[in-house]
C-alpha positions as CSV (number, residue, x, y, z in Angstrom):
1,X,-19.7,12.5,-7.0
2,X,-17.5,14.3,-5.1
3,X,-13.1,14.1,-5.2
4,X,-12.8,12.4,-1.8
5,X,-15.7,10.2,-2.8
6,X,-14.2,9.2,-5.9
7,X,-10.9,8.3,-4.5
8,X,-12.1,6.2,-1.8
9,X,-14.1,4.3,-4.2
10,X,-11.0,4.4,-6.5
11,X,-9.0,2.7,-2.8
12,X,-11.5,0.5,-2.7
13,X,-11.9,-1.2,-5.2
14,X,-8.1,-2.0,-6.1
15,X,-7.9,-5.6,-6.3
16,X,-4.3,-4.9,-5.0
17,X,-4.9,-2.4,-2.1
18,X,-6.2,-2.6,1.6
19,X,-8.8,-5.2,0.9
20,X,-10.3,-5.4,4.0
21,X,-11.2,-1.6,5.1
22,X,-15.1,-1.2,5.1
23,X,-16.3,2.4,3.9
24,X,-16.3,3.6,6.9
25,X,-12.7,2.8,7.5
26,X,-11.9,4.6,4.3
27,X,-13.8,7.8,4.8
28,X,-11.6,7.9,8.4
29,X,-8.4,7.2,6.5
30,X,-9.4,9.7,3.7
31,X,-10.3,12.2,6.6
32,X,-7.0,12.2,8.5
33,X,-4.9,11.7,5.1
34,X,-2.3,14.9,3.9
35,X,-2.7,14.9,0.2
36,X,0.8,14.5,-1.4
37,X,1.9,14.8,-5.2
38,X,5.3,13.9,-7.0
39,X,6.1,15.2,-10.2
40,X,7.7,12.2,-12.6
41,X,11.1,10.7,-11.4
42,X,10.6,12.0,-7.5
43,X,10.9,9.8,-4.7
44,X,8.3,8.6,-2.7
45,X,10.2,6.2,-0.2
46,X,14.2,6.2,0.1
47,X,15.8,2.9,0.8
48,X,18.1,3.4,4.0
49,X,15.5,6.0,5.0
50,X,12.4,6.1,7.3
51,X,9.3,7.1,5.4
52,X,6.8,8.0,8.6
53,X,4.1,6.1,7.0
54,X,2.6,5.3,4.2
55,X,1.2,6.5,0.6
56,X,-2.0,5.2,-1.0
57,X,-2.0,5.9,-4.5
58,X,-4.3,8.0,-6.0
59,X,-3.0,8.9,-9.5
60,X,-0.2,8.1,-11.4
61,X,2.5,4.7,-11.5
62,X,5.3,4.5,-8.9
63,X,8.7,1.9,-9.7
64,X,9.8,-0.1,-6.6
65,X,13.2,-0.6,-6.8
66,X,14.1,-3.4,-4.7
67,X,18.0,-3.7,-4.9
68,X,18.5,-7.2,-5.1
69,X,15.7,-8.1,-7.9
70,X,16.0,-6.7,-11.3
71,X,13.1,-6.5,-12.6
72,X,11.2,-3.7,-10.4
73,X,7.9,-3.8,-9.9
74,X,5.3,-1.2,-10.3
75,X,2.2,0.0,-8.7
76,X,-0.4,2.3,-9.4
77,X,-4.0,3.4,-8.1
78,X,-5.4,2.0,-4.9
79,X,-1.8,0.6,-4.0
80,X,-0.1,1.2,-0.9
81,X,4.0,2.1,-0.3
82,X,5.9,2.7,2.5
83,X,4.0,-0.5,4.4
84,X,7.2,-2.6,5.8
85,X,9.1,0.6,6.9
86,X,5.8,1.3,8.9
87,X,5.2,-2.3,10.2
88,X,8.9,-2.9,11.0
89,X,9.3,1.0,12.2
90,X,12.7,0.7,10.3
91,X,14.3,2.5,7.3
92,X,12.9,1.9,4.1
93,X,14.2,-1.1,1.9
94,X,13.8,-0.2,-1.5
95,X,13.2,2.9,-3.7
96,X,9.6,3.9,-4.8
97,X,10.4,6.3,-7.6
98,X,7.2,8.6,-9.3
99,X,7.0,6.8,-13.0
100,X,4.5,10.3,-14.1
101,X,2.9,12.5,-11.7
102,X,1.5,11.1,-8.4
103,X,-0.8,12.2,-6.1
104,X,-1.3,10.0,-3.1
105,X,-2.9,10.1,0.4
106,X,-0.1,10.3,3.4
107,X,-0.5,8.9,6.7
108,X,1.9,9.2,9.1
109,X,2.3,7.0,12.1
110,X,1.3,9.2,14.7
111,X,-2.1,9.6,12.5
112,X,-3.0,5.9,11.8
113,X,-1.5,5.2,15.8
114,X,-4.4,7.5,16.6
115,X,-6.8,6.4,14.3
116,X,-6.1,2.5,15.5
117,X,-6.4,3.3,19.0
118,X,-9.5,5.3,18.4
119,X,-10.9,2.6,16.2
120,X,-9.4,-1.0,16.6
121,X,-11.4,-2.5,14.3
122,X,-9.9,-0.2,11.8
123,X,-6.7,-1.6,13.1
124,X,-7.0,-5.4,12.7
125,X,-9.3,-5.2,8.8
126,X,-5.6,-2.3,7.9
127,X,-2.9,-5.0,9.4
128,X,-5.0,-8.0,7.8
129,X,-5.1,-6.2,4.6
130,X,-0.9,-5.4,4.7
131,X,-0.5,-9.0,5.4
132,X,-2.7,-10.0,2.6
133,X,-0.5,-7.6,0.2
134,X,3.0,-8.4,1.5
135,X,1.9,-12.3,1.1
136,X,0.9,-12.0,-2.7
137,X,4.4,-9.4,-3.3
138,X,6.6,-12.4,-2.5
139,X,4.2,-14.5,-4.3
140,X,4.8,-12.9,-7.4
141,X,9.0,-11.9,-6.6
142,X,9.6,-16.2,-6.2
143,X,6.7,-16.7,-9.0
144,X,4.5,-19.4,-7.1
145,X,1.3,-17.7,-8.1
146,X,-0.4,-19.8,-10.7
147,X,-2.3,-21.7,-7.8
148,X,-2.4,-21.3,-3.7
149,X,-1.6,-23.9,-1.4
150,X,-5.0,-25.2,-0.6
151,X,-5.6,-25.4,-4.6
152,X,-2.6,-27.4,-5.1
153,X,-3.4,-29.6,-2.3
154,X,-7.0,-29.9,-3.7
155,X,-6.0,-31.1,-6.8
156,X,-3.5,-33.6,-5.8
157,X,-6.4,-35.3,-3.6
């Protein structure tokens, strides 16, 4: 199998990355992608600074260090950073510091901006998918994910 083919099967199938991108949406992504790599203790994202897009992992863990939580999260493989800068088209608000070597995909905004107007469908299954992530993030920061909403409401029925 070839690199590009094994990462975009590596994207995926993360159980925590952009769930709803088809294979085609990830061979467009992992066309117009820069590859990127951080050596261990680098930044990736600089709180109080605008990334320009985003970074899917590829290799290697990244800390998020979100100022007002102490314990800081990590993510790895398949994971996206950078997502609420882009969404928002703000500064950054946390640090995502390289935890060992990185190598991630890069897409910058005037590449996906392209890509989404060129392909809306890519558009709504990305923004869906960043929803989907940022929902189960706060999930686990206020720790209300033992059941969902609908289970909970199931069960007291």
């Amino acid at each position: 199998m070839a690199k590009v083919e094994q990462e975009v099967s590596l994207l995926s199938s993360s159980k925590h990355g952009l769930l709803y991108l088809t294979a085609n949406d990830w061979a467009l992504v992992a066309d117009k992608a820069t590859r990127v790599n951080f050596r261990k203790g680098q930044t990736l994202v600089r709180r109080g600074e605008e990334s320009n897009g985003v970074y899917l992992l590829l290799k290697g863990t990244a800390r998020v260090q979100i100022p007002s939580q102490p314990a800081s999260p990590e993510i790895g493989p398949g994971e996206i950073c950078g997502e609420m800068s882009f969404l928002e088209d703000a500064v950054a608000s946390a640090n995502v510091i390289a935890q060992q070597d990185v190598e991630a995909y890069h897409l910058d905004r005037p590449t996906l901006e392209n890509l989404f107007e060129l392909f809306p469908h890519l558009a709504s299954r990305f923004y869906r998918s960043l929803a989907t992530n940022l929902s189960r993030r706060i999930r686990d920061m206020i720790g209300s994910r033992t059941e969902s909403p609908a289970a909970v409401q199931k069960s007291s029925s």
